[in-house]
C-alpha positions as CSV (number, residue, x, y, z in Angstrom):
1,X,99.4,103.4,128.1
2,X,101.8,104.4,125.6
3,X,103.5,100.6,125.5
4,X,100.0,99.4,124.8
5,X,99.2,101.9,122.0
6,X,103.0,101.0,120.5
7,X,102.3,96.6,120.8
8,X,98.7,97.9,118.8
9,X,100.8,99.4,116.3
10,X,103.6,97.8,115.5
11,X,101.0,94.3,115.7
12,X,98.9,96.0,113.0
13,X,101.9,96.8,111.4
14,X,103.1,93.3,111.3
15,X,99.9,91.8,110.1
16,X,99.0,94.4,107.2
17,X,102.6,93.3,105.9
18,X,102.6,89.9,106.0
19,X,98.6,89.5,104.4
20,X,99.8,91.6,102.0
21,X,102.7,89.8,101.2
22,X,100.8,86.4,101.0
23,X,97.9,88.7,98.5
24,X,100.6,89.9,96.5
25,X,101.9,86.8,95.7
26,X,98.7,84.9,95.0
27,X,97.7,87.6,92.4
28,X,101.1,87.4,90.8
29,X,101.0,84.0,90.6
30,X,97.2,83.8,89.6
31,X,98.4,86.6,86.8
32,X,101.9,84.9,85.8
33,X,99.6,81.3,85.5
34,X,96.7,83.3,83.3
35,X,99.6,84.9,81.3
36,X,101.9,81.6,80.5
37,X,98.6,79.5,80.1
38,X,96.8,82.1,77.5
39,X,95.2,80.4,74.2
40,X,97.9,81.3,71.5
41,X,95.0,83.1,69.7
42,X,95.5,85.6,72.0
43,X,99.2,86.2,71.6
44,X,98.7,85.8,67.9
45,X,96.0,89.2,68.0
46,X,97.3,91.1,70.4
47,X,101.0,92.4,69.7
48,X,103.6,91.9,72.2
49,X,104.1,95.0,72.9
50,X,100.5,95.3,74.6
51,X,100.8,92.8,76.0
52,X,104.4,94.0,77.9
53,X,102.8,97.2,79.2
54,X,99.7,95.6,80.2
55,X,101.9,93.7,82.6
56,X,104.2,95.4,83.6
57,X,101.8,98.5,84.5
58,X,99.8,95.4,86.2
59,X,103.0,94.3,87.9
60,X,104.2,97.9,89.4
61,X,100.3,98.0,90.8
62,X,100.7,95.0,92.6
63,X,104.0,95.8,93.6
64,X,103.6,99.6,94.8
65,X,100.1,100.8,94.9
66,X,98.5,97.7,96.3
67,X,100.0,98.1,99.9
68,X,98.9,101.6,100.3
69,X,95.1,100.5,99.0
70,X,94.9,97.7,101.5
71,X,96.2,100.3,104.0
72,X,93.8,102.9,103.0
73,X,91.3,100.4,103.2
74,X,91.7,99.3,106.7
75,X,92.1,102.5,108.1
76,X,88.7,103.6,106.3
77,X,86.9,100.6,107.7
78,X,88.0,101.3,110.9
79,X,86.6,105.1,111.0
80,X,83.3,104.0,108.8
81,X,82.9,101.0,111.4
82,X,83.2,103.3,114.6
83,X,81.4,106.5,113.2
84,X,78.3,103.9,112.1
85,X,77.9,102.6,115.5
86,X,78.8,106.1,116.9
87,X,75.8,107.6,115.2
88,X,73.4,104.6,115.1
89,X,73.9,104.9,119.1
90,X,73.4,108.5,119.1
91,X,71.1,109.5,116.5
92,X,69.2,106.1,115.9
93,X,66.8,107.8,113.6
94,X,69.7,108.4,111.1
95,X,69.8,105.0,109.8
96,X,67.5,105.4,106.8
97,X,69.5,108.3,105.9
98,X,72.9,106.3,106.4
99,X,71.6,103.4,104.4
100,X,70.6,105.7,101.6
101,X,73.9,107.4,101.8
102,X,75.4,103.9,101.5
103,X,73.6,102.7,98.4
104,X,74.4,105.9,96.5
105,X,78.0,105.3,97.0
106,X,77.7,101.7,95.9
107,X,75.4,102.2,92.7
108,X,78.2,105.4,92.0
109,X,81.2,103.4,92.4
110,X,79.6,100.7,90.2
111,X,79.4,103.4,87.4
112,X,83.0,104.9,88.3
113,X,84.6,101.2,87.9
114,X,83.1,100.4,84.6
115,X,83.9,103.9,83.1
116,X,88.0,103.9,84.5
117,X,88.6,100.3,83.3
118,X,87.7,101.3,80.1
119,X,89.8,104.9,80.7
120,X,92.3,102.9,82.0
121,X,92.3,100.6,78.8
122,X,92.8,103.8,76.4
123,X,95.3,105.4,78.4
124,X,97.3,101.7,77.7
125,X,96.5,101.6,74.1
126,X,97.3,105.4,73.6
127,X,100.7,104.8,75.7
128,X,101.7,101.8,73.6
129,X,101.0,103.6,70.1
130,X,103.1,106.5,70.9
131,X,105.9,104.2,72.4
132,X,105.9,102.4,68.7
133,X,106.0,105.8,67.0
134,X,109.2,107.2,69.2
135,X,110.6,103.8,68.4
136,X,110.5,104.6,65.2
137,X,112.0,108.0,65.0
């Protein structure tokens, strides 16, 4: 039992690593292309120093904080997945209540993504301004 349980793991292991590896490097290749091949209008408005934490906050997300997402991810799947059919099978009268539990969380996450891009956005800005001003000291 326990050699099964250890091939389950260490093959999950092994597969979460290497599709994230091959993620990882599409998006920084998608992001170095977008980057490279930008209208020089844009480099001319926004100053390079913007543009340098944008990507290098962009590039330490892809690099450290993307692995543990697609790992949270899976491993949340996996319990929403088994506890859905768990209850659908016991309690089948529950569905209208899971369904309405599931589009409350997707009409509020909707709301939460809008409102921490744009948090995210003045936390950059904010960062960058006081970066200039210690410069200058």
């Amino acid at each position: 039992f326990m050699t099964i349980y250890l091939i389950i793991v260490i093959s999950g292991t092994i597969f979460l690593t290497l599709n994230h590896l091959r993620a990882v490097k599409k998006i920084f290749d998608e992001f170095n292309t977008k980057v490279i091949f930008s209208k020089m209008a844009f480099f001319d408005k926004t100053p390079v120093g913007r543009i340098v934490n944008r990507y290098s906050e962009d590039t330490f997300k892809i690099d450290d904080e993307f692995a543990y997402d697609i790992q949270l991810l899976s491993n949340t799947s996996c319990v929403f997945i088994t506890s859905f059919f768990g209850m659908v099978l016991l309690i089948p009268w529950f569905i209208p209540a899971i369904l309405i539990g599931v589009w409350l969380i997707y009409y509020y996450q909707d709301k939460y993504r809008k409102a921490n891009r744009e948090i995210q956005r003045l936390l950059l800005v904010n960062n960058s301004t006081l970066a200039l001003s210690l410069i200058h000291i």
